[in-house]
LODREN-249407 format. One record per residue: y, x, z of N, C-alpha, C, O in turn; residue number from 1. Coordinates in pm, whole numbers, always signed. Each point is the difference from the previous one (the first is absolute). Layout:
+---------+--------+--------+----------+---------+--------+---------+--------+--------+---------+--------+--------+------+
! n.north ! n.east !   n.up ! ca.north ! ca.east !  ca.up ! c.north ! c.east !   c.up ! o.north ! o.east !   o.up ! nudo !
+---------+--------+--------+----------+---------+--------+---------+--------+--------+---------+--------+--------+------+
!       Y !      X !      Z !        Y !       X !      Z !       Y !      X !      Z !       Y !      X !      Z !  NUM !
...
+---------+--------+--------+----------+---------+--------+---------+--------+--------+---------+--------+--------+------+
//
This chain:
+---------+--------+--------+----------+---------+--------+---------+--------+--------+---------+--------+--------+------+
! n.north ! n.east !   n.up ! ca.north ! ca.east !  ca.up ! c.north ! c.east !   c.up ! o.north ! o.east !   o.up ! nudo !
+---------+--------+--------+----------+---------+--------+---------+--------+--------+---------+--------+--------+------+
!  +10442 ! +16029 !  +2981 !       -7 !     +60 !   -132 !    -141 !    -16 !    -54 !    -108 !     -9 !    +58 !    1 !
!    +140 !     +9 !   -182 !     -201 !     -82 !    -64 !     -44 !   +151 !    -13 !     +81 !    +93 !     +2 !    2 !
!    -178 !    -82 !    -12 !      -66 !    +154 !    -38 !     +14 !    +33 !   -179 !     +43 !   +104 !    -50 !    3 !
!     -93 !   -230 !    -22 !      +60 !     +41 !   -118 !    +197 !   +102 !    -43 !     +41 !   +103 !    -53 !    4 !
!     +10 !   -224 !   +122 !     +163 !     +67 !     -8 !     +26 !   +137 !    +67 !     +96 !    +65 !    -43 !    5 !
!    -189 !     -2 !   +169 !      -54 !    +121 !    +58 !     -19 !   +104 !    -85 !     +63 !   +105 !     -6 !    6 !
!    -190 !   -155 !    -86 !      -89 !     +84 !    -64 !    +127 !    +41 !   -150 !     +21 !   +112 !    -47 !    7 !
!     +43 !   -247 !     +1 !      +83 !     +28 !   -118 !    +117 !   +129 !    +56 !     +18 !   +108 !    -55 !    8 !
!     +36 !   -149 !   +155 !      +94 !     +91 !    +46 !     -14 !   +126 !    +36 !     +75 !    +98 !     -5 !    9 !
!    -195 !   -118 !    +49 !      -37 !    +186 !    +16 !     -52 !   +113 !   -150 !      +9 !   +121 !    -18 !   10 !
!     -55 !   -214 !    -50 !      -87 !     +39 !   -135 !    +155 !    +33 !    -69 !     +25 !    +99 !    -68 !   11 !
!     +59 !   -193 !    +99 !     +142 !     +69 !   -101 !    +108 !   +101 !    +74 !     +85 !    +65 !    -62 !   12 !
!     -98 !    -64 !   +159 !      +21 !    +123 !    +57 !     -69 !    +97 !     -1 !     +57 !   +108 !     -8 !   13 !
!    -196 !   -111 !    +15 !     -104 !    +170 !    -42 !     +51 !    +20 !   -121 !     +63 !   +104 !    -13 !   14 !
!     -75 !   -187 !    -95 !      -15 !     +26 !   -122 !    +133 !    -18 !    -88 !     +12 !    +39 !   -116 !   15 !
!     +96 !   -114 !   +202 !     +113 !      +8 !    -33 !     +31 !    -70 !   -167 !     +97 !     -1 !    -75 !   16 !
!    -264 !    -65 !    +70 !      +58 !    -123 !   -105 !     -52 !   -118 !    +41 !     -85 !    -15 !    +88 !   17 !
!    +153 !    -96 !   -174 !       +6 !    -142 !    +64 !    -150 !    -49 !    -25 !     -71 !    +38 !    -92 !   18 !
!     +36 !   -132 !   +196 !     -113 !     -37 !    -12 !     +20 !   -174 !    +46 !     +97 !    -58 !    +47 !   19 !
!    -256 !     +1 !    -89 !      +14 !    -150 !    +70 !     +56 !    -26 !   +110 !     -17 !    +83 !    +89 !   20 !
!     +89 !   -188 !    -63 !       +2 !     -37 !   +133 !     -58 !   -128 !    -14 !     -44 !    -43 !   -106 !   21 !
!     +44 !    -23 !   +221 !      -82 !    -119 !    +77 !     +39 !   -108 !   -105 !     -90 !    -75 !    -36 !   22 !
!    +223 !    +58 !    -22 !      +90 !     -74 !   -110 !    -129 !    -20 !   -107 !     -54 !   -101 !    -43 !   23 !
!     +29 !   +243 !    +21 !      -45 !     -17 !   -180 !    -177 !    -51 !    +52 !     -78 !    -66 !    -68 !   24 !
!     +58 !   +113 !   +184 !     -145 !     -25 !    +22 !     -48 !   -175 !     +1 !    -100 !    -52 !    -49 !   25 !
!    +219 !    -14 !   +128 !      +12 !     -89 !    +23 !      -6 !    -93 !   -192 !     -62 !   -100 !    -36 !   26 !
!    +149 !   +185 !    -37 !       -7 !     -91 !   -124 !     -97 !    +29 !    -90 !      -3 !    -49 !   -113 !   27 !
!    -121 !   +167 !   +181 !     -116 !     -15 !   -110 !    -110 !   -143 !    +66 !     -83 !    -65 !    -64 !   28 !
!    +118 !    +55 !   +191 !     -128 !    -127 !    +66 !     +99 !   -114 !    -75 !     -77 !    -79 !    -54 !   29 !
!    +220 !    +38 !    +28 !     +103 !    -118 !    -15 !    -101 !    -14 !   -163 !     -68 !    -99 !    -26 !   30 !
!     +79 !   +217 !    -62 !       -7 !     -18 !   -135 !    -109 !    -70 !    -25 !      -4 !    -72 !   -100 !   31 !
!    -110 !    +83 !   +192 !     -108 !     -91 !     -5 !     -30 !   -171 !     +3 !     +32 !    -67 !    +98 !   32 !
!     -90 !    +13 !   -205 !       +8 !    -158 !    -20 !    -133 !    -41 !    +65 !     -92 !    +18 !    -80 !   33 !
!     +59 !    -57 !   +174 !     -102 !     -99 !    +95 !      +7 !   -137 !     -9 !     -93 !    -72 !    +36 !   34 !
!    +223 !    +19 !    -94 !       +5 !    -122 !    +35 !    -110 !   -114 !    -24 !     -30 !    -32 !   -115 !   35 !
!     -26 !    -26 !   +222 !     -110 !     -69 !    -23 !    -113 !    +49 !    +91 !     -73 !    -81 !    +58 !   36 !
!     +58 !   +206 !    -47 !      -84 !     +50 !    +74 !     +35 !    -35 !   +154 !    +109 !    -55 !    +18 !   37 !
!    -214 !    +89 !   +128 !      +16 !     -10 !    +40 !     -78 !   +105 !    +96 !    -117 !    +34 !    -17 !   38 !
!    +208 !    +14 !   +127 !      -99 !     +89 !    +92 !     +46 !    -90 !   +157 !    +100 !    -62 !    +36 !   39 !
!    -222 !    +93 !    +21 !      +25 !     -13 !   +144 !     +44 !   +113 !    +89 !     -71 !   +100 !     -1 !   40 !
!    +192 !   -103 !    +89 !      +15 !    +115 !    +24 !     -49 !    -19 !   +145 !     +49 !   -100 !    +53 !   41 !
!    -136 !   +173 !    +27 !      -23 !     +17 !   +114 !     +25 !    +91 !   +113 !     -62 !   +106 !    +10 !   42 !
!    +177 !   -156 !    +99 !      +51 !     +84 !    +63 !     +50 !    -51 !   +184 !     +51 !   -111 !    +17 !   43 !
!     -65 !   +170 !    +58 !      +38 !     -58 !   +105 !    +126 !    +34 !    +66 !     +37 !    -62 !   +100 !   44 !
!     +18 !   +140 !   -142 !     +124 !     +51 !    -10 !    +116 !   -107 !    -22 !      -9 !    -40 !   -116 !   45 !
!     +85 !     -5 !   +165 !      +94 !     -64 !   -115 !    +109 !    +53 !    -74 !     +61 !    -58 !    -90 !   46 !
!     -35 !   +199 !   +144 !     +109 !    +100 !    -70 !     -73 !    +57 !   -145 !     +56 !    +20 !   -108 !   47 !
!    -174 !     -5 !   +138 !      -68 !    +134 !   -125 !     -32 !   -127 !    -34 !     -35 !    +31 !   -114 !   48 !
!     +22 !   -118 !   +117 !      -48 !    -186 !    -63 !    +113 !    -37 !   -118 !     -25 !    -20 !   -119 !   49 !
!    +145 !    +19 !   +178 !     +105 !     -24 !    -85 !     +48 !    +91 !   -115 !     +45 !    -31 !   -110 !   50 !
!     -77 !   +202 !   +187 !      +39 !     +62 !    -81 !     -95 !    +21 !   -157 !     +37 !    +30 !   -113 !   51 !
!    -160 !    -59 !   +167 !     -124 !     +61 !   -124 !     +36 !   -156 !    -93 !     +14 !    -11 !   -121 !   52 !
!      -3 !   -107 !   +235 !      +18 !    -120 !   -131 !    +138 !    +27 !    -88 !      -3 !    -13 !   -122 !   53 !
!    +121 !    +50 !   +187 !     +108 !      +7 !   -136 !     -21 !    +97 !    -63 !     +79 !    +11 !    -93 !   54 !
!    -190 !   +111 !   +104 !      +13 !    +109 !   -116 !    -134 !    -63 !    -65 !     +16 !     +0 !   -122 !   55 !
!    -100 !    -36 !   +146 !     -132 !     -78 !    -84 !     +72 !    -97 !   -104 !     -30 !    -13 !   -119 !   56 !
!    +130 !    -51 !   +188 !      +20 !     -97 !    -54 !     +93 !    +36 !   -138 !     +11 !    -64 !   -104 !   57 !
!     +26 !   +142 !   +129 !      +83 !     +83 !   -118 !     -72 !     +7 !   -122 !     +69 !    +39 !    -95 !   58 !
!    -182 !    -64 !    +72 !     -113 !     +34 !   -120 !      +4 !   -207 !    +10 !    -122 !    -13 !     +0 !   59 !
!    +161 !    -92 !     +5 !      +31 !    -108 !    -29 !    -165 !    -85 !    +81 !      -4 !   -122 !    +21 !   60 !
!     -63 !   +174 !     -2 !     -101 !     -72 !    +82 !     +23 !    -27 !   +124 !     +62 !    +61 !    +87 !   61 !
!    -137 !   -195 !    -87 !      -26 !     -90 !    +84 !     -24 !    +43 !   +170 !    -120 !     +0 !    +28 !   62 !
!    +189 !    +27 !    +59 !      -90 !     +51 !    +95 !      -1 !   -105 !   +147 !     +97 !    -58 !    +49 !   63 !
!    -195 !    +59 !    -17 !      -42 !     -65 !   +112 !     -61 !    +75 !   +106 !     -83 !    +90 !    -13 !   64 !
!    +135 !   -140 !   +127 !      -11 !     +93 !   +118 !    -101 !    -20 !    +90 !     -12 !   -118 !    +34 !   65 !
!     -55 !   +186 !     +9 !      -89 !     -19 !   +153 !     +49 !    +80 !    +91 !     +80 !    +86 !    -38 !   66 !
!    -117 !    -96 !   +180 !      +70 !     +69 !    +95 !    -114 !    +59 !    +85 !     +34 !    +93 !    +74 !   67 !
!    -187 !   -137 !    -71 !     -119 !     +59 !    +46 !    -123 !     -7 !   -159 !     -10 !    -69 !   -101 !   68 !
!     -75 !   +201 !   +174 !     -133 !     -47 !    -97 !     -49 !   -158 !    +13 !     +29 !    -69 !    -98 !   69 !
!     -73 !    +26 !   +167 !      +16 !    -187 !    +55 !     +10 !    -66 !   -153 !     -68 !    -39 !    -95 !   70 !
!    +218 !    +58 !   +149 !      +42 !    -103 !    -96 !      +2 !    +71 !   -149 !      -1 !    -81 !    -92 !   71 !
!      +3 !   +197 !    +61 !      -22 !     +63 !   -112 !    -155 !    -66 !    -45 !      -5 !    -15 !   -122 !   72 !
!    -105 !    -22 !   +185 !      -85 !     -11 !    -47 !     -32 !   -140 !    -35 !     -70 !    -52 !    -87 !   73 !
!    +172 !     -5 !   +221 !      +11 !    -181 !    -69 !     +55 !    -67 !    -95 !     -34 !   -115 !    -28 !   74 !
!    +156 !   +200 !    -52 !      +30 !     -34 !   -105 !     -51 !    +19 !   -110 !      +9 !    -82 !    -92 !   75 !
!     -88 !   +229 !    +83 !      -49 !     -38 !   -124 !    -161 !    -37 !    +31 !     -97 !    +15 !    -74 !   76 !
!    +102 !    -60 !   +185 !     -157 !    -145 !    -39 !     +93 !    -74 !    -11 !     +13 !    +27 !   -119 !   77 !
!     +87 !   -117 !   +141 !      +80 !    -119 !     +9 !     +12 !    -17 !   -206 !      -7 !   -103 !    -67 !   78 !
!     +24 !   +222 !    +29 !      +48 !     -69 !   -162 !    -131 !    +79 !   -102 !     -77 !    +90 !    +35 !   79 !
!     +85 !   -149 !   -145 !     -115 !     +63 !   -102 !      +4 !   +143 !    -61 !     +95 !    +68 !    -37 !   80 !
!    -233 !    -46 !    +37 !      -26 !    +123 !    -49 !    +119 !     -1 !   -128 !     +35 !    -91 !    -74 !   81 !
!     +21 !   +269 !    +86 !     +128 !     +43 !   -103 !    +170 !    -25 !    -11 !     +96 !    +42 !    -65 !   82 !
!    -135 !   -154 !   +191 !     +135 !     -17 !    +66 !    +109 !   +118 !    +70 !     +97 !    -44 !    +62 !   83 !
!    -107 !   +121 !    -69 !      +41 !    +124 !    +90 !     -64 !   +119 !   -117 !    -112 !    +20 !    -46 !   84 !
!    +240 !    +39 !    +26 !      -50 !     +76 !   -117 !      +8 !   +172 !    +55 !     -12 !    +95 !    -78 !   85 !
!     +31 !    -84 !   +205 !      -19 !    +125 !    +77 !     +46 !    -44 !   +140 !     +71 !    -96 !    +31 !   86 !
!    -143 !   +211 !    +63 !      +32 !      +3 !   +181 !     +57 !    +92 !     +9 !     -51 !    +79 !    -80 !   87 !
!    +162 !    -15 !   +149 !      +57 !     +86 !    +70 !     -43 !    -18 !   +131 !     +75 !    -80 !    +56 !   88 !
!    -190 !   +131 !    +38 !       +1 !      -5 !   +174 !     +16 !    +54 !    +49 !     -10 !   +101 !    -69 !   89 !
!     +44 !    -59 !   +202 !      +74 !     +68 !    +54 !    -173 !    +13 !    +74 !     -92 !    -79 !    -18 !   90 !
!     +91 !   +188 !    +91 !      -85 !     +45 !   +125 !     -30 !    -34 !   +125 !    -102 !    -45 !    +51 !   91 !
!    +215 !    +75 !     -6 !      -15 !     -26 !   +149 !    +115 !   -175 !    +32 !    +121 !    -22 !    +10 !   92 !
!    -223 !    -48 !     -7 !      +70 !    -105 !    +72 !     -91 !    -80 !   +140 !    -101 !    +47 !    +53 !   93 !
!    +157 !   -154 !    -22 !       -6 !     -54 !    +79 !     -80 !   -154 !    -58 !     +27 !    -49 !   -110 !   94 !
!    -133 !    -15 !   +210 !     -107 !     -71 !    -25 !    -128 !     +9 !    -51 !    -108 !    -42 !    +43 !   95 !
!    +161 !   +153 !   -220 !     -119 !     +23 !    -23 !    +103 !   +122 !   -136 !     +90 !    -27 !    -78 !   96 !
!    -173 !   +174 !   +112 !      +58 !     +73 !   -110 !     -17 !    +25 !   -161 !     -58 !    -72 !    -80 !   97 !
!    +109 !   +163 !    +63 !       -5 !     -15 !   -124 !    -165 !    +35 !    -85 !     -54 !    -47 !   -100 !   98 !
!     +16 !   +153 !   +199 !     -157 !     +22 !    -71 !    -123 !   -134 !    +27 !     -89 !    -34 !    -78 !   99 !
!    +120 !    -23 !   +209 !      -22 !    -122 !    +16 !     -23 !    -99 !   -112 !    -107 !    -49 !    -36 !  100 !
!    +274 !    +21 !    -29 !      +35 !    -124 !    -63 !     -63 !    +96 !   -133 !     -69 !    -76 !    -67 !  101 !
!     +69 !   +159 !    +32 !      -48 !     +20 !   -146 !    -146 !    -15 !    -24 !     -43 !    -42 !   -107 !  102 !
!     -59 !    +89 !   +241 !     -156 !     -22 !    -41 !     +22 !   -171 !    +22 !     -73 !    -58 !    -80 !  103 !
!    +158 !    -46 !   +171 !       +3 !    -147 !    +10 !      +3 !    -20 !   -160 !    -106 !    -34 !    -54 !  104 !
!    +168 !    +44 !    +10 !      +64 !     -28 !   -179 !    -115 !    +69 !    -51 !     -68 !    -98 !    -28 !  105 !
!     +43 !   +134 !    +16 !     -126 !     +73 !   -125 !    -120 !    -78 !    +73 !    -104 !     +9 !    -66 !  106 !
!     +94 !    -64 !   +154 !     -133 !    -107 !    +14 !     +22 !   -114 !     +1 !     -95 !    -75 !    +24 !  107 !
!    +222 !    +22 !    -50 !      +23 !    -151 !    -21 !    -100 !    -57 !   -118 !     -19 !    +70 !   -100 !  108 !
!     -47 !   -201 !   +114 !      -62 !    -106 !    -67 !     +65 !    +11 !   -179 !    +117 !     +0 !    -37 !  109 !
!    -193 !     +5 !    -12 !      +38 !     -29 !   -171 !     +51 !    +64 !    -64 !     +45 !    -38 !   -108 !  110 !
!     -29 !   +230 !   +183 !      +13 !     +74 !   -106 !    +181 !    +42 !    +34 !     +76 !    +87 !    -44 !  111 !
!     -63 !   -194 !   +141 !     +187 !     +13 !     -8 !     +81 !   +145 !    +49 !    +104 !    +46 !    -46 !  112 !
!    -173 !     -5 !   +132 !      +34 !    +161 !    -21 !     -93 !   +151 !    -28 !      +1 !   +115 !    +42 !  113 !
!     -56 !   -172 !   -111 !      -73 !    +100 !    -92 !    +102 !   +115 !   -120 !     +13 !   +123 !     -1 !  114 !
!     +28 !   -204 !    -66 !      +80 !     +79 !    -86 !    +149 !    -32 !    +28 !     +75 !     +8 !    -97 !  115 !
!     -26 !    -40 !   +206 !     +132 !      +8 !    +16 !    +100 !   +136 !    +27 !     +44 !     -9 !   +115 !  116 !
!     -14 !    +79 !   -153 !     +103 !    +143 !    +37 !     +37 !    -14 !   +137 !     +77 !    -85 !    +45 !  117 !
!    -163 !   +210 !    +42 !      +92 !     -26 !   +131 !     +27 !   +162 !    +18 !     -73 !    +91 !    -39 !  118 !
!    +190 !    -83 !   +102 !      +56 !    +140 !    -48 !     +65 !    +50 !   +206 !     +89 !    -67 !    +53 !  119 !
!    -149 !   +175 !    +13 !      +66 !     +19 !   +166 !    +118 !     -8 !    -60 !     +15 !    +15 !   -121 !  120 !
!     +90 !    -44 !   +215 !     +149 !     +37 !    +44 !     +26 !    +79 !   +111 !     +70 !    -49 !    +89 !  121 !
!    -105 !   +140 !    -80 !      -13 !     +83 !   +156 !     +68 !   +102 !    +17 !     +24 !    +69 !    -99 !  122 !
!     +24 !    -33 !   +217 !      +77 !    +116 !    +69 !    -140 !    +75 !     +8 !     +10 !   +122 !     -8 !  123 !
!    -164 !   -182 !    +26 !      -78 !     +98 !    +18 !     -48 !    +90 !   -149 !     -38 !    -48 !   -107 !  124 !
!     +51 !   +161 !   +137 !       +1 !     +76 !   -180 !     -52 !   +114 !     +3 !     +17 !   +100 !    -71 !  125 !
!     -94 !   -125 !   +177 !     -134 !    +161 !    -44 !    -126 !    -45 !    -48 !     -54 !   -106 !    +32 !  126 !
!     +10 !   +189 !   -109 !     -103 !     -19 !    -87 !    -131 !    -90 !    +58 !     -84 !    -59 !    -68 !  127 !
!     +95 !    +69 !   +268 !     -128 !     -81 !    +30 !     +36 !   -191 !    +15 !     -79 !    -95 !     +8 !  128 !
!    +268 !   +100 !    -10 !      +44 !    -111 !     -6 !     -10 !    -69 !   -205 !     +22 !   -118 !    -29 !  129 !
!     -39 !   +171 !    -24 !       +6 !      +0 !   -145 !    -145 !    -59 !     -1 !     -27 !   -102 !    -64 !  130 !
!     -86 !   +185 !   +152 !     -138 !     +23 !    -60 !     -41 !   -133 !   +110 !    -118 !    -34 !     +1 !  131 !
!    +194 !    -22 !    +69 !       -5 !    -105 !   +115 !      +0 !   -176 !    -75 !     -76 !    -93 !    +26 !  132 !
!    +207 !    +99 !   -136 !      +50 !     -74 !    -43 !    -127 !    -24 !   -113 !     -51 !   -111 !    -10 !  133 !
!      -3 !   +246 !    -88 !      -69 !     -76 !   -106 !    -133 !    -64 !    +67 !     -55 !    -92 !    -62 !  134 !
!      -8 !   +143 !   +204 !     -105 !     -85 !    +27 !     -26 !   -137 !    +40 !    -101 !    -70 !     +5 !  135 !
!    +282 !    +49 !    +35 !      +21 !    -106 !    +25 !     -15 !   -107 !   -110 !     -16 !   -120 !    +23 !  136 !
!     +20 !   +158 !   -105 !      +13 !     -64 !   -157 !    +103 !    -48 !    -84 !     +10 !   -102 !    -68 !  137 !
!    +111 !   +256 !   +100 !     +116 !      -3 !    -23 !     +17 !    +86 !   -152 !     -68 !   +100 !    -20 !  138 !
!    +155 !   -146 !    -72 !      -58 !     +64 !   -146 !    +100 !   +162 !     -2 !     -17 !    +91 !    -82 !  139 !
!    +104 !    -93 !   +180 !      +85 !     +84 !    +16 !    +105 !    +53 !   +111 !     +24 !    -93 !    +77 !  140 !
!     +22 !   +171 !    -54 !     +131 !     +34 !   +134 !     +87 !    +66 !    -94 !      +1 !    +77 !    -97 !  141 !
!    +105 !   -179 !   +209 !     +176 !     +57 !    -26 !     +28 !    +60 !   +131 !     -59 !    -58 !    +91 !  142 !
!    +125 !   +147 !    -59 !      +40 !     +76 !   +125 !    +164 !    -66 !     -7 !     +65 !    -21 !   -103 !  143 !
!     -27 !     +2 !   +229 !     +120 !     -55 !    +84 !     +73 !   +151 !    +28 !     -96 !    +76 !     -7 !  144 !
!    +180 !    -18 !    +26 !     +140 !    -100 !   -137 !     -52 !    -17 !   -139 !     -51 !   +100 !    -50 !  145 !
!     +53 !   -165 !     +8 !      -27 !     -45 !   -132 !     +55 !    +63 !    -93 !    +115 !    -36 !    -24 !  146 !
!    -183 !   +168 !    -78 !      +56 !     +51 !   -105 !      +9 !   -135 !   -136 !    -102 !    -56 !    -41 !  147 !
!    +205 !    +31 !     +3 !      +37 !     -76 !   -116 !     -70 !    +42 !    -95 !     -47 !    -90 !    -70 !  148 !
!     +30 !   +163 !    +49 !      -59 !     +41 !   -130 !    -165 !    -68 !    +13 !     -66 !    -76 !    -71 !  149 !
!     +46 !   +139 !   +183 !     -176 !      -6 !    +36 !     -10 !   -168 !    +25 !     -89 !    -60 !    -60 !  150 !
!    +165 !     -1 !   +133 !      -12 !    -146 !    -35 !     +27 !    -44 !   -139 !     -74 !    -92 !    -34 !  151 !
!    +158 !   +131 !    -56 !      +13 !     -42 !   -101 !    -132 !    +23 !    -82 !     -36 !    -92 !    -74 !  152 !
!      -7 !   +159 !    +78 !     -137 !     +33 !    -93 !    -105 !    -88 !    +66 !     -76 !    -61 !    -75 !  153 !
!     +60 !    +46 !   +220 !     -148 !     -63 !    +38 !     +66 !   -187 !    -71 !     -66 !    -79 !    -67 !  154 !
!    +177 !    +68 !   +104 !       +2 !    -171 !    -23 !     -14 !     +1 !   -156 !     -24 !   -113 !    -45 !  155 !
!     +36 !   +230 !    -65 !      +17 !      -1 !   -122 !    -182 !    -18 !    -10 !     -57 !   -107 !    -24 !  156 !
!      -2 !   +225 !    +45 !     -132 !     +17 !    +24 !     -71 !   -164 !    +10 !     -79 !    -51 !    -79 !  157 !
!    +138 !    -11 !   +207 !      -98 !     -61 !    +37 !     +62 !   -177 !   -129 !     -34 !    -75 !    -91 !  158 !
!    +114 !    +99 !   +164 !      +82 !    -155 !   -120 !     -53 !     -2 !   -134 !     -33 !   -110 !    -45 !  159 !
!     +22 !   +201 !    -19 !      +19 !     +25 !   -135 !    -168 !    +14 !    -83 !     -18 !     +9 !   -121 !  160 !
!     -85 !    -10 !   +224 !     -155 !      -3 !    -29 !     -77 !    -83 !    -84 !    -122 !    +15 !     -6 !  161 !
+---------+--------+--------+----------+---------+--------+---------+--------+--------+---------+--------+--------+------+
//
């Protein structure tokens, strides 16, 4: 059971009127037009991998996957500055992590991740994991499970600059 469909079901039982479910949450990220844009999504997971790319992808952007910081940091040296129009990274991975791959990217040659949007994806979500991520040189955190709403605003936030 998702925690959103949790949280809807209990809120209309306290309150005994209807509220969102996961349905309508799902069609405020769909209503969104990206197409063209592109984020990298970074994750080592391949379950929470698949799942964050078909709801990202729901807003019509481009998404491309990494599976370590590594290779998160070799792709975007591999293509030109503005190519990648936001990061989703995940934290804790394997080779090289996520606070890792974000100070790697913000010192790449020519500026290429200087102003790129890189945003945690983390199960870690206390304030010293939050205050972990911006020193890393992360512009923001999403906490795992992923509130729709709160993703919908950072990719709006960050896409839309």
């Amino acid at each position: 059971m998702f925690r959103s469909r949790l949280t809807a079901a209990l809120q209309k039982i306290i309150s005994g009127k209807p509220s969102q479910d996961a349905r309508d949450y799902l069609k405020n990220i769909a209503a969104s037009d990206y197409t063209g844009k592109k984020i990298l999504l970074v994750e080592d997971n391949e379950l929470n991998r698949e799942v964050a790319a078909e709801i990202i992808g729901m807003t019509g952007a481009e998404i491309e996957m990494a599976v370590n910081g590594k290779e998160a940091v070799d792709k975007v040296a591999d293509h030109p500055n503005g190519y990648y129009d936001l990061v989703f990274m995940d934290v804790q991975m394997p080779i090289m992590n996520g606070y890792e791959a974000a100070t790697a990217i913000r010192s790449l040659p020519k500026h290429k991740g200087e102003l790129l949007p890189i945003v945690a994806m983390t199960a870690n979500a206390f304030a010293e994991d939050v205050q972990a991520a911006l020193n890393a040189g992360m512009d923001d955190h999403v906490a795992k499970p992923v509130d729709m709403e709160i993703l919908t605003f950072v990719i709006t936030k960050y896409i839309e600059r």
